[in-house]
Every structure is written in structure tokens, then in C-alpha cells.
C-alpha positions in Angstrom: 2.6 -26.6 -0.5 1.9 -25.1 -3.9 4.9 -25.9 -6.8 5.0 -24.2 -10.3 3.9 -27.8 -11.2 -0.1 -26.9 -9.8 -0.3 -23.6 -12.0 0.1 -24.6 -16.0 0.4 -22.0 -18.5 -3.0 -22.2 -19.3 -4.2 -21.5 -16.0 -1.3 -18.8 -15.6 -2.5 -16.9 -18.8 -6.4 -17.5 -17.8 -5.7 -15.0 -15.0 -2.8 -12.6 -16.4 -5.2 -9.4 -16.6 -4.5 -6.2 -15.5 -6.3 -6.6 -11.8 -6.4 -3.3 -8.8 -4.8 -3.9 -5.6 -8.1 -3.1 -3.6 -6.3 -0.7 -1.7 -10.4 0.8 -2.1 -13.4 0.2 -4.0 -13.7 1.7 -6.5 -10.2 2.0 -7.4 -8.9 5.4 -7.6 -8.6 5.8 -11.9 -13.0 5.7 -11.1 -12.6 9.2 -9.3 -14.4 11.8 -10.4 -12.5 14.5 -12.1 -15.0 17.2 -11.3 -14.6 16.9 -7.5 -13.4 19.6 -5.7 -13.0 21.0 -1.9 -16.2 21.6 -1.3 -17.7 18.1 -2.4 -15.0 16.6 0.1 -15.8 19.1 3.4 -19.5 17.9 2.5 -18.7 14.0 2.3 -16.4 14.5 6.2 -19.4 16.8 6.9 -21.4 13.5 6.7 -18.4 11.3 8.0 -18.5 13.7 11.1 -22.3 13.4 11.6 -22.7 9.5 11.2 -19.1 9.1 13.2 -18.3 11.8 15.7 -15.9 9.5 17.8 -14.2 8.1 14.8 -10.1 8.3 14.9 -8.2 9.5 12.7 -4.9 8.7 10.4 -2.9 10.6 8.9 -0.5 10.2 5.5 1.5 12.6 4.6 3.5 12.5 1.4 7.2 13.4 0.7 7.8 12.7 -2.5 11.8 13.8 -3.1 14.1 11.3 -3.9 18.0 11.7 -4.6 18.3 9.2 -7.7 16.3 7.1 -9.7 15.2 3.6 -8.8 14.3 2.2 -12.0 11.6 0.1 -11.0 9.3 2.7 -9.3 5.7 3.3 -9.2 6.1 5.7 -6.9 4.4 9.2 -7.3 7.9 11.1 -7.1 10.4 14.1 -7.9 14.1 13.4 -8.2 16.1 16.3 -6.9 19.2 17.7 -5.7 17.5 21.0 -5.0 17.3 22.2 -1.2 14.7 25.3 -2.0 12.4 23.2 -4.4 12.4 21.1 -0.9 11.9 23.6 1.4 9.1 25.5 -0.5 7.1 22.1 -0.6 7.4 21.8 2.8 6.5 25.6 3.4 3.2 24.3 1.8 2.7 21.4 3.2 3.1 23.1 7.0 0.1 25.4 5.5 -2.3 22.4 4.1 -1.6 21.2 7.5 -2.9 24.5 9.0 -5.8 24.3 6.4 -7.0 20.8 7.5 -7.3 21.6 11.1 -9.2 25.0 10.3 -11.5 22.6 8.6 -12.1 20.2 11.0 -14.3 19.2 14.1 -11.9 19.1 17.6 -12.3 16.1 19.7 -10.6 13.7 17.7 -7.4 11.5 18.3 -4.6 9.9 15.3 -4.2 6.7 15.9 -1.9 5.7 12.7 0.1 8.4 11.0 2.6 7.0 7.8 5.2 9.0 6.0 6.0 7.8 2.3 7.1 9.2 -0.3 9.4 9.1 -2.6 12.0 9.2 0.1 10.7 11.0 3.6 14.5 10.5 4.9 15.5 12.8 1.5 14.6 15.7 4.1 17.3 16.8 6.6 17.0 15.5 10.0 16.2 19.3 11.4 12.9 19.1 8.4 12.0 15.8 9.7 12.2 17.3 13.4 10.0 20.5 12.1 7.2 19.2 9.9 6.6 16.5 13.0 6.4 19.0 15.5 4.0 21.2 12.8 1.7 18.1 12.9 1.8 17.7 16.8 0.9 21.0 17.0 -1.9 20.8 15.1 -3.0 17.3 15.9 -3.8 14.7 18.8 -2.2 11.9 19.2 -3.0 9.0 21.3 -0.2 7.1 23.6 -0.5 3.6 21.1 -0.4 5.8 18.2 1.3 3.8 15.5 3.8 6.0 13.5 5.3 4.4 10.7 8.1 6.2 8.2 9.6 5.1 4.9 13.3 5.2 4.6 16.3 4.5 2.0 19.4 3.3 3.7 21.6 5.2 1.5 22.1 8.6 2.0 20.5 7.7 5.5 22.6 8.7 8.7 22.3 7.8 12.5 21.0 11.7 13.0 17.7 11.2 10.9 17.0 7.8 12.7 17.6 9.5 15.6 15.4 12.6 14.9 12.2 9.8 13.6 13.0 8.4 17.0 12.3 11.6 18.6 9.4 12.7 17.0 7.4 10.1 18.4 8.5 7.6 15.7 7.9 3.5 16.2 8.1 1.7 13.2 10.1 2.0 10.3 9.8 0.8 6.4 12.8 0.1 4.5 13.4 -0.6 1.1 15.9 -3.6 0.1 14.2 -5.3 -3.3 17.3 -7.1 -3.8 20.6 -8.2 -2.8 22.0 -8.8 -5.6 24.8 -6.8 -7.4 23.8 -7.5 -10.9 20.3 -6.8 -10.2 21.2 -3.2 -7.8 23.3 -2.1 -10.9 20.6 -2.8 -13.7 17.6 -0.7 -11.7 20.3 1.7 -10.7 19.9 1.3 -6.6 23.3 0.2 -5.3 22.4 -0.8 -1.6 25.2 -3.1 -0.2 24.5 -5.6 2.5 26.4 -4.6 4.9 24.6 -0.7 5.0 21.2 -2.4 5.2 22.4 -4.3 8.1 24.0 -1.1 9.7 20.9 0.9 9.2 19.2 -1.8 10.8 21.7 -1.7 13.9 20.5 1.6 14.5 16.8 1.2 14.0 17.0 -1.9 16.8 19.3 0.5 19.2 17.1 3.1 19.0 14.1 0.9 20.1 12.0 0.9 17.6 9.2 -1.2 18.2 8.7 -2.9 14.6 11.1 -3.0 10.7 9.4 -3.9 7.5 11.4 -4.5 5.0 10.2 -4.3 1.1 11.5 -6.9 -1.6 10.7 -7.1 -5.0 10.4 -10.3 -7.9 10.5 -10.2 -11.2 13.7 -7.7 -11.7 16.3 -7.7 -14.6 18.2 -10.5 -14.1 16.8 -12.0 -11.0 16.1 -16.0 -10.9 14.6 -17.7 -8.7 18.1 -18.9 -6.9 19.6 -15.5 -6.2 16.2 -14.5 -5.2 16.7 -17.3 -2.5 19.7 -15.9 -1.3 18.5 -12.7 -0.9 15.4 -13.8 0.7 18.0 -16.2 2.8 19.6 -13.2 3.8 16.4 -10.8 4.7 15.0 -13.9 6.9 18.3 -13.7 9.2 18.0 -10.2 9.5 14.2 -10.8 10.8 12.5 -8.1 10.0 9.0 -8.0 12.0 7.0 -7.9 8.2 8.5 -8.3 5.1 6.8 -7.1 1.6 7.3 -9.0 -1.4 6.3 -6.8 -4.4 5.8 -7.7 -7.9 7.2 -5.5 -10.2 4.9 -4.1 -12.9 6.8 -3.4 -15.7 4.2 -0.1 -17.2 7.0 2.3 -19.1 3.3 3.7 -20.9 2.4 4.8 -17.6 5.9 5.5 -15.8 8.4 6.0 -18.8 11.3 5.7 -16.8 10.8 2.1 -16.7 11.9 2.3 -19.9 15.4 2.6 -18.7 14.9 -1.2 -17.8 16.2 -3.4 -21.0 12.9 -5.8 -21.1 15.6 -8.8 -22.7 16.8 -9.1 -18.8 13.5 -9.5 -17.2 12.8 -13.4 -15.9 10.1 -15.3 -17.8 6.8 -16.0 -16.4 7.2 -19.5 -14.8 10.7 -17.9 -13.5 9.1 -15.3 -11.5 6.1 -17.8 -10.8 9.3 -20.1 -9.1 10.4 -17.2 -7.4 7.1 -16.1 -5.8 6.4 -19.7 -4.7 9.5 -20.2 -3.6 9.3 -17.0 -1.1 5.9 -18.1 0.0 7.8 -21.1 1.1 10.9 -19.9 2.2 8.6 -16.9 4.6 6.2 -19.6 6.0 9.3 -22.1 6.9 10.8 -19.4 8.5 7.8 -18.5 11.1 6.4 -15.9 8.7 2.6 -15.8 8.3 1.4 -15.3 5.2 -1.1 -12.0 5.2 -2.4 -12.2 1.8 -1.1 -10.5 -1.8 2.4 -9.5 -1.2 2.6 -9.1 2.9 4.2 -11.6 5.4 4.9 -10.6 9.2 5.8 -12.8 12.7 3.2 -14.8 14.5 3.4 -11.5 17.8 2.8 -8.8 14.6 0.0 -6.6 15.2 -1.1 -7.7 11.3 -1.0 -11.3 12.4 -2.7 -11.1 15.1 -5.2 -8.9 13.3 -5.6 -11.5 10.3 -6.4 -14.2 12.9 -9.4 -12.3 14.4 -10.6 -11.4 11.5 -9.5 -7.3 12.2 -7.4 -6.7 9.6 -8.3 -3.6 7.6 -7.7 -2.4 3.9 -6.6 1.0 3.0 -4.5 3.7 1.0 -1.7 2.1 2.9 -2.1 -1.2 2.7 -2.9 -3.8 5.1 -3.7 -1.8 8.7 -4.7 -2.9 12.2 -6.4 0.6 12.5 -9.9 0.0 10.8 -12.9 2.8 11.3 -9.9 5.4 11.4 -10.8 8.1 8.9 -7.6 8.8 6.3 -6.5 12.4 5.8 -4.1 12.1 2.8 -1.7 15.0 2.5 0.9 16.9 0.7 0.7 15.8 -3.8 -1.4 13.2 -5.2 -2.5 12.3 -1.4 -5.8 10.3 -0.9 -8.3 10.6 1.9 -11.0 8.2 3.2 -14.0 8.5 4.8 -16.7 5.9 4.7 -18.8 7.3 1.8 -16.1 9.2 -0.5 -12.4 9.4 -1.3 -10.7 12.4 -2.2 -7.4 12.9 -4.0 -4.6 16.4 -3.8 -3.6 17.7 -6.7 -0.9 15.3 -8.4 1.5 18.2 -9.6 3.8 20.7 -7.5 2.5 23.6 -9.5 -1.2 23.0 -9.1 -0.8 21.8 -5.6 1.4 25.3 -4.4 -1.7 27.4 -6.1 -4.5 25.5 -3.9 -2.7 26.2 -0.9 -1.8 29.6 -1.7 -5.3 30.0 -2.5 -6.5 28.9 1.2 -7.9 26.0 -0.7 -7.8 22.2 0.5 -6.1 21.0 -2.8 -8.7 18.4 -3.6 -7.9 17.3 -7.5 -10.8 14.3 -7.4 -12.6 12.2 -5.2 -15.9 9.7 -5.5 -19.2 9.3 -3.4 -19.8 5.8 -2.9 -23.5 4.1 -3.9 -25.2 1.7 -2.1 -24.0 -0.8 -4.7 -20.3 0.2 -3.9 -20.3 -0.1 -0.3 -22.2 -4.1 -1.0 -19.4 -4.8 -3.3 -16.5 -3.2 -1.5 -17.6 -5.0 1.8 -17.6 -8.4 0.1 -14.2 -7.5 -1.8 -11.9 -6.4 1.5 -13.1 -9.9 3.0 -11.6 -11.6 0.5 -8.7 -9.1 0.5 -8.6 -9.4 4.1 -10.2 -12.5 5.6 -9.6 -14.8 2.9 -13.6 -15.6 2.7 -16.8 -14.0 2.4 -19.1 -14.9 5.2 -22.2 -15.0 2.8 -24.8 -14.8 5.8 -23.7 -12.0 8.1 -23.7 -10.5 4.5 -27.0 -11.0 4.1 -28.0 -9.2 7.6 -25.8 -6.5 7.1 -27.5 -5.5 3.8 -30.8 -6.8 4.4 -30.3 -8.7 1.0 -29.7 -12.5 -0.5 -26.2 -12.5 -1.7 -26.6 -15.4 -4.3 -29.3 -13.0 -5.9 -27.4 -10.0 -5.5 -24.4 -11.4 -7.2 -26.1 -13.9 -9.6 -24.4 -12.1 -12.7 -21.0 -13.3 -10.9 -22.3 -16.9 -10.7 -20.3 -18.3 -14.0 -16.8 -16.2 -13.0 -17.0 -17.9 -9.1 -17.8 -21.5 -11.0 -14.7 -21.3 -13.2 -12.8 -19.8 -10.0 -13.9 -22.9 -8.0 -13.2 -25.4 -11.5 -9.2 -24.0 -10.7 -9.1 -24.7 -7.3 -8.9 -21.3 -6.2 -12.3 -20.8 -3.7 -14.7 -23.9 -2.1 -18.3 -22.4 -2.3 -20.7 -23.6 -0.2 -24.3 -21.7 0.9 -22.7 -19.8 3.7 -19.3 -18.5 2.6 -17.1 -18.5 0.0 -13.4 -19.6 0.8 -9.8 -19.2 -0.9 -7.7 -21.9 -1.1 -4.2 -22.2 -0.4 -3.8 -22.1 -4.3 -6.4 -19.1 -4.3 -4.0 -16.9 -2.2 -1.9 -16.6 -5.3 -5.1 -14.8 -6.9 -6.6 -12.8 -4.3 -7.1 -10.0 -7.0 -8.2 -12.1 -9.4 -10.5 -13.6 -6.9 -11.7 -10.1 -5.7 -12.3 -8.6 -9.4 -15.3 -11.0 -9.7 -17.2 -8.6 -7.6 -15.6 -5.4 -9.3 -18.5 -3.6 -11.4 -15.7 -1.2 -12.7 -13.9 -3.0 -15.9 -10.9 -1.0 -17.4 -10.4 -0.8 -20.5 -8.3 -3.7 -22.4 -6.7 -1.7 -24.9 -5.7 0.8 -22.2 -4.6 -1.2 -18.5 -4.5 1.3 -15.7 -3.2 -1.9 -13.6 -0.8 -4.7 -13.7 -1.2 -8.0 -13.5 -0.6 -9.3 -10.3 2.0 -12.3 -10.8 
């Protein structure tokens, strides 16, 4: 069991660097601006050739919300507007139409994911229409995992009903926090009692799994009215449970801003928090996935972590590796094994792709060699918790202590703190390491942001 007492605040400012979340390699601010729909139907061109029985996932993007969370990151549009809706969604039904015009048949989804934003901000009747637009153009497999965010207020029993219908079995829903004082201060007022009703109807219905997001490091939070939330959220049993840290970035997302910085905890008070969750989780049955995710021993990410199948993507932690990622609706990213593409990030720019006939590609990348090396030995960390050094080296047809030789003094001080054992077949985290996956992970990264100007936050 790791206590605040086995991190001092040397070793807790050592690692306090902005760090990505290795949701790819190389992190989406390395796109390349200049990309555009044709350099992305050439890279699934390829995709298609080296895979032609490769699935497929889908993630489409609703980005409305009805009021402001404070603490978002979230790509999204507050509005109260039912045309500015609709007329997305008119556009997002064509993209739909666009994509399969563009692709090869044969193929089945085996994950689709709604996020947003606030996918439930759509009526139940929009939900029912833009699923049934997808069906129509898409294939779907009878173990398909479909997965949709949701906000509890402003929710009714008609749009869990209508996800239900749609083919619907899991379902992500945001908490962060109990608390009153805390709701108030990043303006989400989310009572206990509607969380547990919306969660009544989730379990009547028969969904198969709930994930439920938190968040640390909140105005006003400590670390003992985070343990009564988290006290709360572990009798509720959720099937996975997030545990976000919250970046505080008002550079990047200004209305963070709203957020007086005099009421956010200290760094060894959100450091107590974090372990204390850890703890709390693991007592509780929880395994502990890695970064920010937890989930019960009969989860399918459990059970993927044990044999070594869990999978790193746009999304998040997945089950559903070798799937190729079709990202769409704004700012939605794509993945194939060579290349990454990104839509356009604005409405404006978005609406005049599509109602060009265009695919509305904003950016992408083409992987190197040197990429896919590094990004293989980064997910195992991200996902294993090791790097198997020799099957590595078979893969590749390379030596990886010579081809990472220039990492050799950041893995040494890594293994001084405690955080990996090194030996001349793998390199493994420690329990401490867990708490530093990214940290851990970055030693690999040949993409270094700028200091003066962080694109990420620091991970604790």
C-alpha cells in the first residue's frame, strides 16, 4: 500500500510536467495541419489493403450540452437552441452517408461510443433517428459493444429507454462529486438521490455494464469528503469507475477561469485523495487498470488487463484492439494503424466540408517506422504495466537497449524512485510506478512540447 509518506515533495515536483495521456503516439497536438481528405482515404486505402478483415469502431461526437460544468475539457457547445441541434445532426446523418460512400463493404462494428458534450442533450426521438441512420449504413455484430455518455440531469426514463432500443449496452455517467459545496463551485448540481434514480433505470432496463466518472482535485474537495463520495459510488457498484484528475488549463479552456484557484486543494491534498481512492477501489473488489480507470474482477477490461489484451485508443482503455476507429461529427479522430485523422474542430468549418461532399478531415499524421517502435513499447506500459523487452526485439528485428540507449539515464533515475525494476528482458512498473504511468511512458516519447507553452497537464 502506497501513503503520501512514499512520495516527498521532491519526488512529487521531479515528475510534475505537463505529460499526454497516450490515448496515441504521437499525441494529437503532432498532427499535421496540412492533412486533408485525400491523405486520409490514401492512409485507410493502405489500412484496407494490409487488413481487409479488420473491424471496425465507430465514435461519433455530440457535442451540446445544456449548462456549463466548470471543470471541462470537453470539446463542446452550450445551447438552448433546438435548430443549431438539428442542423448538426442534419450534417452529421450526411458525414455518415459520406463515410460509407467511401468505404470497402464486408466489414462489421464491433464498439461504437457516443460522447460528447452531452449525447442525452438530444431528444429521445434524435437519439432513436441518428441510431437508426448509423444501422442503416453500418454492420453491426451480435457482441457489439455500444457504449453512450449521459448527464443525469435533464435525463428522463424516455431517453434511457430509447438508448436501450437502439441496441444500447453500456452506459457512462458523469458524478465527479457528491458534494454540495463542490456541485455549487463548478456549477453542476447533481443530487444523490437523481444519480441513484437514473441508475434504477439503467439496471431495469438491462443494461449490461455503468461506468461512472469522478473527479480529484476540485474547489474545495479534501481528501475526507472525497471519501464519502467515493464511499457512496462504491455502494452504488458501478461495473468501472473513472477517477479523473482535473487539469486546471483556463489558457487553453478559459472557462476554467470561472473556477476561483484560492479553493483548489494543495498538492499533497489531492496526492491524499488519489491514494486514498486507490485504496478505497482495491478494498472494495476494484482492480486497478492503470492511470485513472478501475472496474470489477468479471469486467471485460479486467479480464482484458489480465491476459495482456487490453488496448489503447481515442477512447480510452478498450477490449476491442485491431478495430479500426472512424471518428465522426467535430473535432472527431480516426485510427488506422499507420495514420490518425482529425474533423474539423468548428461547426462552421465542419457544415462547409460536408456540404462540400467532403470528408471533413482538419489534420491527421502518417506514422514512421520510429513511431510505430516507440508507440508499441509506450501502450505496454500504458496497458500491460511492462515492456517485454525480447518479443520486442523479434517484432522489430532490433536490440531494444541499443535502440533506446538515449533513454538509458531517464529509465535509471525512474528505477532510483522506485517506479520500474529493469532487468535484460523487460522493464516493469511498480506498485509506486502506477502513480506515473505517464511519466513512465514519456521516456520513450521523441515528441517534447514546449515548456513555455504545455499542451498537457500534469497528471497528479
Amino acid at each position: 500500500m502506497i501513503s503520501v509518506q512514499d512520495i516527498s515533495p521532491e519526488l512529487y515536483q521531479r515528475y510534475q510536467y505537463p505529460v499526454p495521456r497516450y490515448t496515441s503516439y504521437p499525441p494529437a497536438p503532432v498532427f499535421d495541419q496540412n492533412w486533408d481528405e485525400n491523405c486520409w482515404l490514401e492512409a485507410l486505402s493502405e489500412a484496407e489493403h494490409n487488413e481487409p478483415d479488420a473491424r471496425w469502431s465507430l465514435y461519433v461526437h455530440l457535442p451540446f450540452c445544456d449548462t456549463l460544468c466548470y471543470f471541462c475539457g470537453c470539446n463542446m457547445i452550450i445551447t438552448h437552441h433546438a435548430g443549431r441541434v438539428q442542423r448538426y445532426l442534419d450534417h452529421l446523418h450526411r458525414e455518415i452517408a459520406l463515410w460509407r460512400d467511401r468505404l470497402p463493404d464486408g466489414h462489421l462494428v464491433d464498439q461504437m461510443h457516443w460522447g460528447g458534450g452531452t449525447p442525452t442533450h438530444l431528444t429521445p426521438s434524435q437519439l432513436k433517428m441518428l441510431a437508426d441512420t448509423i444501422r442503416q449504413y453500418f454492420d453491426f455484430t451480435p457482441e457489439t459493444e455500444i457504449s453512450c455518455e449521459i448527464d443525469p440531469r435533464g435525463l428522463t426514463l424516455a431517453h434511457v429507454e430509447a438508448l436501450k432500443a437502439a441496441g444500447f449496452n453500456r452506459i457512462s455517467m458523469g458524478v465527479q462529486d457528491l458534494h454540495p459545496r463542490v456541485q455549487q463551485a463548478v456549477n453542476r448540481i447533481q443530487p444523490l438521490a437523481l444519480t441513484e434514480e437514473v441508475i434504477g433505470w439503467i439496471r431495469d432496463l438491462g443494461f449490461q455494464s455503468l461506468n461512472m466518472d469522478l473527479m480529484y482535485g476540485l474547489p474545495y474537495q479534501t481528501a475526507a469528503s472525497f471519501r464519502d463520495t467515493i464511499r457512496e459510488i462504491i455502494r452504488l457498484k458501478p461495473n468501472r469507475i473513472a477517477v479523473f484528475h482535473y487539469a486546471h488549463l483556463p489558457h487553453i479552456k478559459k472557462h476554467q477561469s470561472l473556477i476561483d484557484v484560492r479553493t483548489l486543494p494543495q498538492p499533497a491534498e489531492k496526492m491524499r485523495m488519489w491514494l486514498q481512492t486507490i485504496d478505497m477501489l482495491t478494498d472494495a473488489g476494484y482492480v486497478f487498470i492503470g492511470l485513472d480507470h478501475f472496474a470489477l474482477p468479471d469486467d471485460e477490461l479486467a479480464v482484458a488487463l489480465a491476459r495482456r489484451q487490453l488496448y489503447r485508443n481515442f477512447q480510452g482503455y478498450s477490449t476491442r484492439a485491431g478495430t479500426h476507429l472512424f471518428g465522426l461529427g467535430i473535432t472527431g479522430i480516426s485510427q488506422v494503424p499507420g495514420a490518425y485523422a482529425q474533423n474539423q474542430k468548428t461547426e462552421q468549418a465542419y457544415i462547409q466540408a460536408i456540404n462540400s461532399n467532403r470528408i471533413p478531415t482538419a489534420r491527421g499524421y502518417r506514422l514512421t517506422e520510429d513511431d510505430k517502435r516507440r508507440r508499441d513499447v509506450i501502450m505496454q506500459i500504458m496497458c500491460h504495466h511492462e515492456v517485454d523487452k525480447t518479443a520486442w526485439n523479434e517484432t522489430f528485428h532490433l536490440n531494444f537497449d541499443e535502440y533506446f540507449q538515449s533513454a538509458e539515464k531517464d529509465l535509471q533515475q525512474l528505477q532510483a524512485d522506485e517506479f520500474i525494476e529493469v532487468d535484460d528482458k523487460k522493464i516493469k512498473v511498480t506498485p509506486l510506478g502506477m502513480l506515473f504511468l505517464r511519466q513512465i511512458a514519456y521516456t520513450f516519447d521523441a515528441y517534447k512540447p514546449s515548456a513555455e507553452k504545455p499542451v498537457y497537464s500534469a497528471s497528479l
